[in-house]
N, CA and C atoms as a LAMMPS dump frame, in Angstrom:
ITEM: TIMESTEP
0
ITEM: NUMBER OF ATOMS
321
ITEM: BOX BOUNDS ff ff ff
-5.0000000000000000e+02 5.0000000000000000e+02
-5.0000000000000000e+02 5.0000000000000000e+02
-5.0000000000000000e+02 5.0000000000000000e+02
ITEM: ATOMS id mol type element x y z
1 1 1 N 0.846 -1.184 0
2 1 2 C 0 0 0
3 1 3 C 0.887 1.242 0
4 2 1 N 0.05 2.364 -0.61
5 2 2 C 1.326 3.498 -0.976
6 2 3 C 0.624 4.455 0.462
7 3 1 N 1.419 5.723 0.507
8 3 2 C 1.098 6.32 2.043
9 3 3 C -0.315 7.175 1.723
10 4 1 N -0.289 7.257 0.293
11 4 2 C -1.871 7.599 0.554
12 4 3 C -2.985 6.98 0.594
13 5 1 N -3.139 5.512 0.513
14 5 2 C -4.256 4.296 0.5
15 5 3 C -3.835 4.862 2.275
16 6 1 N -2.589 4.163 2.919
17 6 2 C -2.57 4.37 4.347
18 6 3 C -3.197 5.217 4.663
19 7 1 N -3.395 6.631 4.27
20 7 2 C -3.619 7.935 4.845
21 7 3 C -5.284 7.834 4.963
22 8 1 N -5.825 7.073 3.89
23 8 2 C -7.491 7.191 3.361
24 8 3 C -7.791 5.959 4.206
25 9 1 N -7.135 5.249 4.965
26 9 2 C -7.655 3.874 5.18
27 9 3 C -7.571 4.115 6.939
28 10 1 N -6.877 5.249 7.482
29 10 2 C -6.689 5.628 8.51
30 10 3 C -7.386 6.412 8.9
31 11 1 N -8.428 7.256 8.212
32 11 2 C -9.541 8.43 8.035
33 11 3 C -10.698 7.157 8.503
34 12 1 N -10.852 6.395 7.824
35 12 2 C -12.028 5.521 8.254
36 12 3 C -11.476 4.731 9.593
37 13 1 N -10.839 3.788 9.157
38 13 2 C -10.579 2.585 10.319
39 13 3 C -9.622 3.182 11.262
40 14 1 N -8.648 4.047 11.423
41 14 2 C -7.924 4.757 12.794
42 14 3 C -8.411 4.425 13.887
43 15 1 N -9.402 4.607 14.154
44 15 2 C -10.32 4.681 15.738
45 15 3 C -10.355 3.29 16.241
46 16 1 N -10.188 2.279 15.156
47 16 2 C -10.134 1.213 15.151
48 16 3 C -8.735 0.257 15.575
49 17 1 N -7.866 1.163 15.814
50 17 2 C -5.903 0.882 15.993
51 17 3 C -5.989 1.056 17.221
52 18 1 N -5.631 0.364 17.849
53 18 2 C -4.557 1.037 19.043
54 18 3 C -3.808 2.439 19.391
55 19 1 N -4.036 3.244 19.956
56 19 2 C -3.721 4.534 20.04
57 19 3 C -2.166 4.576 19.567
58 20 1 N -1.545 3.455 19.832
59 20 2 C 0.225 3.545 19.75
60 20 3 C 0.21 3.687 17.969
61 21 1 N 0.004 2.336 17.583
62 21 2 C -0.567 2.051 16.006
63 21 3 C -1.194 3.423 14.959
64 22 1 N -1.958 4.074 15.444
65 22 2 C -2.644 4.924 15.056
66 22 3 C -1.606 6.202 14.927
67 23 1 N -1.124 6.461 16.073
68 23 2 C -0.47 7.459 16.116
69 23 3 C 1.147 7.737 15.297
70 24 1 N 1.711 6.14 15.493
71 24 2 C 2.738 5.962 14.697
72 24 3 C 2.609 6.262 12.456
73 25 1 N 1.425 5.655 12.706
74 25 2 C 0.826 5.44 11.498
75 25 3 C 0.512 6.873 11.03
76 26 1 N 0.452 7.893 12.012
77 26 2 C 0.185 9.327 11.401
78 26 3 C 1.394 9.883 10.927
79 27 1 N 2.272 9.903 11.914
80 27 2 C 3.702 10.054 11.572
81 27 3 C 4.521 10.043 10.864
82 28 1 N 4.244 8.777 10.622
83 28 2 C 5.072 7.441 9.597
84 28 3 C 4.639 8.708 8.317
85 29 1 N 3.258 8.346 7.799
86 29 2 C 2.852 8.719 6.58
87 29 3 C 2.498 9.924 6.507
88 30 1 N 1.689 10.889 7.68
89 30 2 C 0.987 11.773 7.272
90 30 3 C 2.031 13.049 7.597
91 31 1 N 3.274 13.001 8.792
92 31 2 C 4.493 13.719 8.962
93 31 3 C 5.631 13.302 8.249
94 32 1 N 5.523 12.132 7.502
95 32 2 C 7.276 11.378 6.961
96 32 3 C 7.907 11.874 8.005
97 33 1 N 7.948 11.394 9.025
98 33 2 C 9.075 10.823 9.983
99 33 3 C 9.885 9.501 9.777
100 34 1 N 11.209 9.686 9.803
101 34 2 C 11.833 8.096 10.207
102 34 3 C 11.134 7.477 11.29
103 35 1 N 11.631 6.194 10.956
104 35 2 C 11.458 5.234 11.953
105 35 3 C 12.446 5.452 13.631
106 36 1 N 13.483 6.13 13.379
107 36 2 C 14.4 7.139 13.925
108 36 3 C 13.532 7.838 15.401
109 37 1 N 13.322 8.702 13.804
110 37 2 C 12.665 9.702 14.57
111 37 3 C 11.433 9.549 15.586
112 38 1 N 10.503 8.417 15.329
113 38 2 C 9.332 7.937 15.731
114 38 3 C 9.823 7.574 17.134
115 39 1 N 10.601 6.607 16.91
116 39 2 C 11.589 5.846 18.079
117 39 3 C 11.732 6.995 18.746
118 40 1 N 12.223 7.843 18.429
119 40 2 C 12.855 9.117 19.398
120 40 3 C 12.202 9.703 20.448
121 41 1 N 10.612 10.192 20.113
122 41 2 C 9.222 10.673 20.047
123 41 3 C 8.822 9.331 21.109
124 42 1 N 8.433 8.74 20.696
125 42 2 C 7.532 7.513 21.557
126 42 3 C 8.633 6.689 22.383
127 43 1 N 9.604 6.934 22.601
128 43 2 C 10.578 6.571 23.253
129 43 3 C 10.568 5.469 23.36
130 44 1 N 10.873 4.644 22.605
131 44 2 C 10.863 3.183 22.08
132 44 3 C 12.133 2.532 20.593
133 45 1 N 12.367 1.236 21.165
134 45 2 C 13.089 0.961 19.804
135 45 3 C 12.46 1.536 18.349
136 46 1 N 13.476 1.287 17.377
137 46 2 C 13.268 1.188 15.845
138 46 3 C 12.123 0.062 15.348
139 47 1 N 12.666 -0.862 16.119
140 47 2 C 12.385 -1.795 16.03
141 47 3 C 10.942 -2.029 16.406
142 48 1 N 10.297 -1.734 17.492
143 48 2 C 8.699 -1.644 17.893
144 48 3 C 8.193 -0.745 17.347
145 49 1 N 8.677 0.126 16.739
146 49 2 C 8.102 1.535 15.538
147 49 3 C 7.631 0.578 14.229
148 50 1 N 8.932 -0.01 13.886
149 50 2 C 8.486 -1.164 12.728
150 50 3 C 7.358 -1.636 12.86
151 51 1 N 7.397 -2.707 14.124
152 51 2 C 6.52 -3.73 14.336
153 51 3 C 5.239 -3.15 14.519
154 52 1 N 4.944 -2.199 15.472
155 52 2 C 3.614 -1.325 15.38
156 52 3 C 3.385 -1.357 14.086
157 53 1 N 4.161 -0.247 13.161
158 53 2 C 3.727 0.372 11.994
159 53 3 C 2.951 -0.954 11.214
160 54 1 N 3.91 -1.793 11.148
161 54 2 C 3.673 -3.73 10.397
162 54 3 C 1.925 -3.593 11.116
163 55 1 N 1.984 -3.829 12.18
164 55 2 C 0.493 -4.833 12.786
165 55 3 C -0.511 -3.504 12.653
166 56 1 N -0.184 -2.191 12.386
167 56 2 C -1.396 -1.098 12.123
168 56 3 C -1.794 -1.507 10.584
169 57 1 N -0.756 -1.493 9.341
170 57 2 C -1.013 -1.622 8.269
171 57 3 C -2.205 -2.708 8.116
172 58 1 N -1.352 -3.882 8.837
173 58 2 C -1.877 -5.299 8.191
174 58 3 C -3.596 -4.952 9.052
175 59 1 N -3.69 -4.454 10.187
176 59 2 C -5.125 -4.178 10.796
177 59 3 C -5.995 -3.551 9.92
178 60 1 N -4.948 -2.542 9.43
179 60 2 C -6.022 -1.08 7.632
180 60 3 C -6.751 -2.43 6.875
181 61 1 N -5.239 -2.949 6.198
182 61 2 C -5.962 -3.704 5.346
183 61 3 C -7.14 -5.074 5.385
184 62 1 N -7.048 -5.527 6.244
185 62 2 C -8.137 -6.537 6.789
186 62 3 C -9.35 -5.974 7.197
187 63 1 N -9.16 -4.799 7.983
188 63 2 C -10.419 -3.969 7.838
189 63 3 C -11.203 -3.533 6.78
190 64 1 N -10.33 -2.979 5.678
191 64 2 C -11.067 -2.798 4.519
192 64 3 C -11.812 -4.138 3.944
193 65 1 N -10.266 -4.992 3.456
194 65 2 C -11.077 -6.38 3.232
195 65 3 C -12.375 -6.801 3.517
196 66 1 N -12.544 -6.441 5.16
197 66 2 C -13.918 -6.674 5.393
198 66 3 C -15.213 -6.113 5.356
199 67 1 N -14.783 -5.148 5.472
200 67 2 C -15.654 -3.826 5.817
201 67 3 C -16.042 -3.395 4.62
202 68 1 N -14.891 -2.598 3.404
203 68 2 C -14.687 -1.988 1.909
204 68 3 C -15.78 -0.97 2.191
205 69 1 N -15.535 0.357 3.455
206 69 2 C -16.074 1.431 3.198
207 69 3 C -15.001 2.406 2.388
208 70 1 N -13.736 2.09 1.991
209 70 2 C -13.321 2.865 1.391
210 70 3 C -13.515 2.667 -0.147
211 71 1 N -13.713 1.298 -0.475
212 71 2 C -14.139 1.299 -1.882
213 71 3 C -15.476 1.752 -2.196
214 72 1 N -16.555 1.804 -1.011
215 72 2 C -18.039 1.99 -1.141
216 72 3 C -18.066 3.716 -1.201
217 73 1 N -17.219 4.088 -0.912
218 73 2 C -17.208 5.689 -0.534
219 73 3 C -16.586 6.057 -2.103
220 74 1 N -15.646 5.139 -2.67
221 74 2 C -14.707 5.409 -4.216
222 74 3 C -16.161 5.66 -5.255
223 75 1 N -16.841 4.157 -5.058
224 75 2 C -18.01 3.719 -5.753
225 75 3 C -19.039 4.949 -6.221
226 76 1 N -19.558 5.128 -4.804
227 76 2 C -20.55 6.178 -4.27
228 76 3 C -20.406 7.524 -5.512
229 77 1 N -19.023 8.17 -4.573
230 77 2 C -18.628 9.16 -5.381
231 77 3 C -18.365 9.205 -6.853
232 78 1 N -18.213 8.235 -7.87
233 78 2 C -17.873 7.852 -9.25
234 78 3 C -19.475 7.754 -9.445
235 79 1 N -20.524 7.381 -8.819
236 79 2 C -21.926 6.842 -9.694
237 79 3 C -22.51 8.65 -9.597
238 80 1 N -22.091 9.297 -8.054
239 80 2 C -22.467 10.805 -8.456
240 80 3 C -21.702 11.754 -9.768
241 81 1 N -20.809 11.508 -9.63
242 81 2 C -19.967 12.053 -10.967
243 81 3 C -20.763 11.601 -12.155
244 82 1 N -21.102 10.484 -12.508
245 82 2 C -22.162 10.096 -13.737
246 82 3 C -23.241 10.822 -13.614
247 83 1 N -24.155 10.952 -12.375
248 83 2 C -25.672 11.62 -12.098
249 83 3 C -25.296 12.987 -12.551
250 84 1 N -24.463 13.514 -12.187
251 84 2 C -24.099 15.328 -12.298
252 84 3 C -23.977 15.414 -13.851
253 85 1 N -22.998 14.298 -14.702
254 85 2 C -22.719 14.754 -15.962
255 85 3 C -24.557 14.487 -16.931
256 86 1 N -24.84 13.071 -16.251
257 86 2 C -26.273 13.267 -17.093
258 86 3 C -27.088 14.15 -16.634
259 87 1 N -27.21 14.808 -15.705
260 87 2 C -28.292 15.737 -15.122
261 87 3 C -28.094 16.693 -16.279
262 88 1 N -27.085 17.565 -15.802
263 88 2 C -26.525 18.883 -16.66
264 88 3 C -27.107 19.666 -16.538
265 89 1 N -28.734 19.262 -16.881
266 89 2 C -29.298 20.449 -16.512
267 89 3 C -31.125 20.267 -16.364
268 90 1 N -30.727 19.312 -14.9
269 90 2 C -31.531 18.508 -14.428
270 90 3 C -32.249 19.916 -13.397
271 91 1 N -31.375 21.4 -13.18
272 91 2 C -31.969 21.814 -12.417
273 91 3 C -31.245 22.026 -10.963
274 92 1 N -31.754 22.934 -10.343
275 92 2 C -30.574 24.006 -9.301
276 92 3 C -30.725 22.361 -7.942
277 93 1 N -31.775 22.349 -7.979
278 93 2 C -32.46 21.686 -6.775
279 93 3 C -31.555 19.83 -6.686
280 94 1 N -31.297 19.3 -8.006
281 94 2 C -30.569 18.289 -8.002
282 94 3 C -29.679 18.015 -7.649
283 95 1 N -28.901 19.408 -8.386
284 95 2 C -27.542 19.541 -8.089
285 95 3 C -27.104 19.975 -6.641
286 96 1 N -28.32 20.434 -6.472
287 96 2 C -27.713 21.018 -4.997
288 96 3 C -27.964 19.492 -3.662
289 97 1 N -28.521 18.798 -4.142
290 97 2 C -29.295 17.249 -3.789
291 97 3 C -27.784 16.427 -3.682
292 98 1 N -26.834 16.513 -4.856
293 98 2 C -25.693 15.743 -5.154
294 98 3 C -24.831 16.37 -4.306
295 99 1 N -25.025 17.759 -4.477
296 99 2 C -23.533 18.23 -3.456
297 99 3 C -24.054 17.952 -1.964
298 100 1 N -25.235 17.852 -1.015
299 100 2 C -25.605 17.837 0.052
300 100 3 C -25.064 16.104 0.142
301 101 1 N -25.043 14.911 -0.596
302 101 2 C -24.946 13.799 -0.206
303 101 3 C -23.194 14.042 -0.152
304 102 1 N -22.529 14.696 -1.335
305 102 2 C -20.914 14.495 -1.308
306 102 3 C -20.599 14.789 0.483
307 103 1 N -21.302 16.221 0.809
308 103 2 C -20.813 16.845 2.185
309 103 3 C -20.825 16.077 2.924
310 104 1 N -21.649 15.013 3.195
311 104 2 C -22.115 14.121 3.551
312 104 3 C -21.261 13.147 3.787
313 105 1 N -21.054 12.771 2.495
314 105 2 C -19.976 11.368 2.656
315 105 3 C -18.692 11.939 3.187
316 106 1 N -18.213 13.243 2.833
317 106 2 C -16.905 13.605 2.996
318 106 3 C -16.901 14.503 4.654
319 107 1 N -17.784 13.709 5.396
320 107 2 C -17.407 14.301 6.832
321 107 3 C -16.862 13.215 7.89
């Protein structure tokens, strides 16, 4: 996984990590910190920075696996992108219908 699947997969399932996991996992990807540096910060080996970071990832991805609100949220948003281009000019009230569900999904 690249650090931005991590970053989108941590927006949903985070709450779902271990505060250590979670927090490393912000770091890691959302500050680019070394593993170093993490260690430094959480005052802990390199080595348990790794291993956290390892057992947060592998937690993202099994969550999705199971769950797939991040693909349902990809989905969602791609079938509104179709509704908006066929609407066109479906009218103020539709469009304003599509942007109230995006706000929606994107809170």
């Amino acid at each position: 996984m690249d650090r931005f699947e991590i970053s989108v997969l941590r927006d949903f399932y985070g709450p779902l990590l271990t505060k250590k996991q979670d927090d490393m996992l912000r770091m890691r990807y959302d500050e680019d910190l070394s593993f170093g540096e993490i260690a430094e910060i959480c005052e802990v080996s390199r080595q348990a920075v790794l291993d956290s970071i390892n057992k947060g990832e592998k937690h993202l991805a099994e969550y999705e696996a199971s769950l797939k609100c991040v693909d349902k949220q990809r989905r969602i948003f791609a079938i509104l992108d179709d509704i908006e281009k066929a609407c066109g000019d479906c009218g103020s009230a539709a469009l304003a219908g599509i942007a109230e569900i995006r706000s929606v999904l994107e809170e």
